[in-house]
C-alpha positions in Angstrom: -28.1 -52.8 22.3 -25.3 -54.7 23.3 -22.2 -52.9 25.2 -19.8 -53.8 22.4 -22.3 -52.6 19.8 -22.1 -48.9 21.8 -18.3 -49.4 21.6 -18.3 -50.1 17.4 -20.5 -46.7 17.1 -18.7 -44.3 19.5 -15.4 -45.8 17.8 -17.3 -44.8 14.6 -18.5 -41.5 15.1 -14.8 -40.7 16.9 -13.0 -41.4 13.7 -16.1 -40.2 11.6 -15.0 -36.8 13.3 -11.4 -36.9 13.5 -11.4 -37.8 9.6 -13.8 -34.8 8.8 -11.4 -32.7 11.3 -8.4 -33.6 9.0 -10.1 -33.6 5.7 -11.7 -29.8 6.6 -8.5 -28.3 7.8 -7.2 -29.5 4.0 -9.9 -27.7 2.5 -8.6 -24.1 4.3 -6.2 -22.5 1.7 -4.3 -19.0 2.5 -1.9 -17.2 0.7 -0.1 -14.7 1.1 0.4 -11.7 -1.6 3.7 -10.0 -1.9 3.2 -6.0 -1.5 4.6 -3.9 -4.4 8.1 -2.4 -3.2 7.4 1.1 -4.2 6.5 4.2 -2.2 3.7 7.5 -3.1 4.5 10.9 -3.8 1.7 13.8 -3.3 2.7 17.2 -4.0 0.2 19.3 -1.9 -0.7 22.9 -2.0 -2.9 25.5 -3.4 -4.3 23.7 -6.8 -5.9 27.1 -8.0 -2.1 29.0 -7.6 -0.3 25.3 -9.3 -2.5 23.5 -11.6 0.5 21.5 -12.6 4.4 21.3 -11.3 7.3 19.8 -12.4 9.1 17.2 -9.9 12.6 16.7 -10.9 13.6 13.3 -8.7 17.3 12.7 -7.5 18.4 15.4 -9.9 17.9 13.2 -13.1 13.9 12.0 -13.6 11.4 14.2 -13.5 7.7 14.7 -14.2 4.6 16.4 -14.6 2.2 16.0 -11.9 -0.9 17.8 -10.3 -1.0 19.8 -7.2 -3.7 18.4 -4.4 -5.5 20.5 -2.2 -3.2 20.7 1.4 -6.4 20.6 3.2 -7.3 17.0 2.4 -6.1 14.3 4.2 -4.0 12.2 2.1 -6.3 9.4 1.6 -8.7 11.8 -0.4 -6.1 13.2 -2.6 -6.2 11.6 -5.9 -3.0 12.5 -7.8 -0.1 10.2 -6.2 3.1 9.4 -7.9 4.9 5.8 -7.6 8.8 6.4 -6.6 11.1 3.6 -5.4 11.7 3.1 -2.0 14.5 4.7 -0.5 16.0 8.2 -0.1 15.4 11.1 -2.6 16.3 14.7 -3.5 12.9 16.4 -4.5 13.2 19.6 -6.3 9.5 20.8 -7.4 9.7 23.4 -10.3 6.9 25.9 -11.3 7.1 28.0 -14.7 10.4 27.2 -15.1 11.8 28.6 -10.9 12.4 25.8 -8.0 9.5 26.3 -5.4 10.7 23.5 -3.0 13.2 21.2 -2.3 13.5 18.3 -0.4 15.0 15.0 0.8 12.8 12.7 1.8 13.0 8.8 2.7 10.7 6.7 1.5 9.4 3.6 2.5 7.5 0.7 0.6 3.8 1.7 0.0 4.7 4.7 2.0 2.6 8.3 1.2 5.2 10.9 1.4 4.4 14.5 0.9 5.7 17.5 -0.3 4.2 20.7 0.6 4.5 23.6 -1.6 4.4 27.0 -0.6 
C-alpha cells in the first residue's frame, strides 16, 4: 500500500470517528422535571387513642386526616397531607378540644410533622 493511500484511510477513519462522536452526543437527550412546590404534613401519634383528627391550617382550612403510628419513620407512614410551602399555624383538634398547636415552616416536598400527645 502506497503512503498516500495510508494517509486517505487514517483521514477516513479520523472523520469516520469525529462524525459518529458528533452525531452520538445528538442522540443523548436530558430533561429536567420541575418538582411540585408543595410540602407534607404527618400527624403522628398513638393511632389506637386517634383514629382520625381534625387539622385546622392557618386558622381557616381544615381537614380530616388519620393519625400514624409515632414509632415509624416517616418514610413508612402512609397518611401524608399536601400543604403549600411556607409558614403555618397548625391547630390539631380531637372530639371537638385542641390537642396541639403549632407553627411550623415548610419547605417544598418537605415532610413536616406534628406529634400529638
Amino acid at each position: 500500500m502506497k503512503h498516500w493511500q495510508k494517509s486517505v484511510w487514517i483521514a477516513l477513519a479520523a472523520c469516520a470517528l469525529i462524525w459518529s462522536t458528533v452525531i452520538g452526543c445528538g442522540s443523548v437527550r436530558t430533561t429536567s422535571a420541575g418538582s411540585e412546590n408543595v410540602a407534607y404534613l404527618q400527624i403522628a401519634g398513638d393511632p389506637w387513642q386517634y383514629d382520625k383528627v381534625t387539622v385546622v391550617l392557618d386558622g381557616k382550612d381544615s381537614f380530616e386526616a388519620k393519625v400514624n403510628d409515632s414509632h415509624q419513620r416517616a418514610v413508612k407512614n402512609e397518611h401524608s397531607y399536601k400543604i403549600a410551602v411556607g409558614a403555618h399555624d397548625i391547630e390539631v383538634r380531637y372530639g371537638g378540644a385542641v390537642i396541639t398547636k403549632k407553627k411550623i415552616f415548610a419547605s417544598a416536598n418537605q415532610v413536616k410533622i406534628v406529634e400529638v400527645p
